[in-house]
N, C-alpha and C positions, 0 to 999 in steps of 0.2 A: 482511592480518594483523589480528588480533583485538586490541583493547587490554585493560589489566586492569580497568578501568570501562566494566560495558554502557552500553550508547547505551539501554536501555530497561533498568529493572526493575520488577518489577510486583509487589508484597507483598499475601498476601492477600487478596485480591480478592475479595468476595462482591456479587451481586444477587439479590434473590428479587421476583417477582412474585405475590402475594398469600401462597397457599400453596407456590409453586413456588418453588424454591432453582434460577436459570437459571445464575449461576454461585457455584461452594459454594468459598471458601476457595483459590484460583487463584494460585499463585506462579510467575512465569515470569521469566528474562530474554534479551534480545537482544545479543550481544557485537556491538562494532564491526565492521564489515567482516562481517556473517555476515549470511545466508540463512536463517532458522527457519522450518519450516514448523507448520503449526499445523492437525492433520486429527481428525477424529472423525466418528462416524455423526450423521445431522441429529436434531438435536434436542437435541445435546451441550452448548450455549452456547458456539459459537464464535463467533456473529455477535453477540452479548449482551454475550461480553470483549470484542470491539471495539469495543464501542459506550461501554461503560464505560472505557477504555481511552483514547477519543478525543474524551470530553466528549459523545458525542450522549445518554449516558444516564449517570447519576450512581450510582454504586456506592454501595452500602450501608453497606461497610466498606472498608476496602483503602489503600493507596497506591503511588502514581505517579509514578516518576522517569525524566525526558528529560535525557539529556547532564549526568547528575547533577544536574539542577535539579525540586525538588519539583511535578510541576503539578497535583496532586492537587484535582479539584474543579473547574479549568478548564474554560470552556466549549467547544464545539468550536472556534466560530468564534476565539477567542483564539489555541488551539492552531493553527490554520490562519494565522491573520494572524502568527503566530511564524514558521512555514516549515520549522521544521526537523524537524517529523512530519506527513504527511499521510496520508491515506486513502482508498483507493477503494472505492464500493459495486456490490453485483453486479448495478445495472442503469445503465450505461455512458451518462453526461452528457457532450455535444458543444453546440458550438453550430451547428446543423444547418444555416443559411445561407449561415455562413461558410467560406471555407476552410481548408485545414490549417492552412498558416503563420499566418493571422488566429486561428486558434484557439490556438494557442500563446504567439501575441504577449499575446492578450489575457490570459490567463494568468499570463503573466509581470508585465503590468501590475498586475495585480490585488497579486499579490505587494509587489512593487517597490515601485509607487508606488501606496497603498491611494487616495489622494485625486482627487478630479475634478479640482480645479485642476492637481495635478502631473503625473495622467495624461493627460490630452487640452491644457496647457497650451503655449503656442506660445515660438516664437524658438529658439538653438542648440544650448541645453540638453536642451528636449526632443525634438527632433529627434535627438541625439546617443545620446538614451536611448534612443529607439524602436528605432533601426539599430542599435544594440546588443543589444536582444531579438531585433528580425530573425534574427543573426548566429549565436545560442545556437538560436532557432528554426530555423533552416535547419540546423545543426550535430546537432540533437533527430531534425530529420524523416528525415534521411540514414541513421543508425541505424536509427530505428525500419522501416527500408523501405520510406517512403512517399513517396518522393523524385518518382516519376514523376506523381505524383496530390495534389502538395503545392498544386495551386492550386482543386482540385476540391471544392465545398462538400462537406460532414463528411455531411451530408444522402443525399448522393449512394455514400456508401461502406458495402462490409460492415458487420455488425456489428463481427467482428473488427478493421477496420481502423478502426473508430471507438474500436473495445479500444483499441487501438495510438496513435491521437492522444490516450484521454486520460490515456495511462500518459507520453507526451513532455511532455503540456501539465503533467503533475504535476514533472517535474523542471526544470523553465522556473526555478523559487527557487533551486535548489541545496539539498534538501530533505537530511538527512543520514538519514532512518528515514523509510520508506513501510511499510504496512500495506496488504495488498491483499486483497481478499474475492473467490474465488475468479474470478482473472484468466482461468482457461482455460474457463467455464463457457460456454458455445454459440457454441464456435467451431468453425473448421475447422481438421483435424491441420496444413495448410500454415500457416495464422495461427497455433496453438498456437504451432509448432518458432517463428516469428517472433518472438513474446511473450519463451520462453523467451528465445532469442538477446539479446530490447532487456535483462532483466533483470538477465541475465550481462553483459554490459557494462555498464549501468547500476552494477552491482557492481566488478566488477573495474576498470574504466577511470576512472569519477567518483567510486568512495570508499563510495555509499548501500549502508546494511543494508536486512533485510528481514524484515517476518515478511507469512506469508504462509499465508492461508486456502485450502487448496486441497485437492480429492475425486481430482481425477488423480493416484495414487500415482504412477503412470509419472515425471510432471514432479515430483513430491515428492522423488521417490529419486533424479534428474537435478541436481536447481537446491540442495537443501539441503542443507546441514553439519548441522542438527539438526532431529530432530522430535517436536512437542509433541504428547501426545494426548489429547485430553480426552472425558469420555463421563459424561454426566447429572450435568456441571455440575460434573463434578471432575476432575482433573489426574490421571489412569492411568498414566501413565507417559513419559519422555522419553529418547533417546539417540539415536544413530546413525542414518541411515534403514534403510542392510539389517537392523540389530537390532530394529530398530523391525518392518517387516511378518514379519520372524517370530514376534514376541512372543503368545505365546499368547493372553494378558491383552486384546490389541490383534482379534486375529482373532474373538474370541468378542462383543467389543462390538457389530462390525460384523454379525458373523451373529446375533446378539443369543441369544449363549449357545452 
């Protein structure tokens, strides 16, 4: 269920790179519990509002509200050590050595406990912590379908399946809004339907919203309750997804006229 204050609103929003307006005047927002997708033809500034959106790049104009808290200006990494908005980019970070469940844990530590001393720290308490990341970890990788290869270094696995460790390793916080940059981009249709599946749970069963960059109309018009469209840096139009690919407005951007 949706509540009456989005988990994200976004006022405004402009970047321009010298002469180019990458994004012109962008208002969007995210309701609790919802799925937004967020599609346009390349070059629209959908990875540019992410990027201004999630601290990696500082908007012009604009403002930025999380769980109704201002974080306008925020750096990424603040944003990140908050926990409760993350982001993925569309070339897939593992730590290739290690295994799943090691991937996960670390993860979580990172979150949890930011410091050296608390994270690597000895006697019951840490100990207490770790088996409790364990437990969320092994609970993440089951979901995600990686149960039979949870001890196989990350190194060793699909692309997809590295998609897949680091969409679990992202919810190890208990993150309430993820932002994903096109999660189904070169994978295989069997890891796709996977992706899809951890999302929709990850929704439905844990609580997390979602907005979500993504070219697969297929999984658009599957995973979302809304979708945003944006084309040469402005906001075209939003609504329903079957309203959405018939919109006229929508099809001409893509064929580019």
């Amino acid at each position: 269920m949706t509540g009456h204050l989005p988990i994200l609103e976004i006022k405004n929003l402009s970047k321009s790179y010298g002469a180019v307006k990458a994004v012109n005047d962008v208002s969007i927002h995210v309701d609790r519990g919802e799925i937004t997708g967020l599609i346009g033809p390349n070059g629209s500034g959908k990875s540019t509002f992410f990027d201004c959106s999630t601290g990696l790049a500082r908007p012009d104009t604009g403002k930025i509200v999380l769980d109704g808290q201002d974080i306008t200006g925020w750096s990424l990494n603040r944003i990140a050590r908050e926990g409760r908005m993350l982001r993925s980019f569309q070339k897939t970070v593992t730590f290739k050595a290690l295994d799943v469940e090691e991937n996960l844990v670390i993860a979580g530590q990172m979150f949890t406990f930011p410091s050296i001393a608390t994270t690597f720290g000895l006697g019951k308490m840490s100990r207490q912590r770790i088996q409790g990341l364990r437990e969320r970890a092994r609970d993440l990788i089951k979901m995600a379908g990686l149960w039979d290869v949870r001890h196989q270094p990350a190194g060793n696995l699909s692309g997809g399946q590295q998609k897949l460790i680091q969409f679990a390793s992202m919810l190890m916080p208990e993150p309430k809004l993820i932002l994903l940059d096109e999660p189904m981009a070169g994978i295989n249709p069997k890891i796709i339907e996977r992706v899809v599946d951890t999302i929709l749970y990850a929704n439905k069963s844990l609580g997390v919203s979602f907005l979500v960059i993504e070219h697969n109309i297929d999984v658009v018009t599957s995973i979302c309750q809304r979708v945003i469209v944006l084309d040469q840096g402005a906001k075209l139009v939003e609504g329903l997804p079957q309203d959405i690919i018939q919109d006229r407005r929508v099809r001409e951007a893509y064929l580019g006229g």
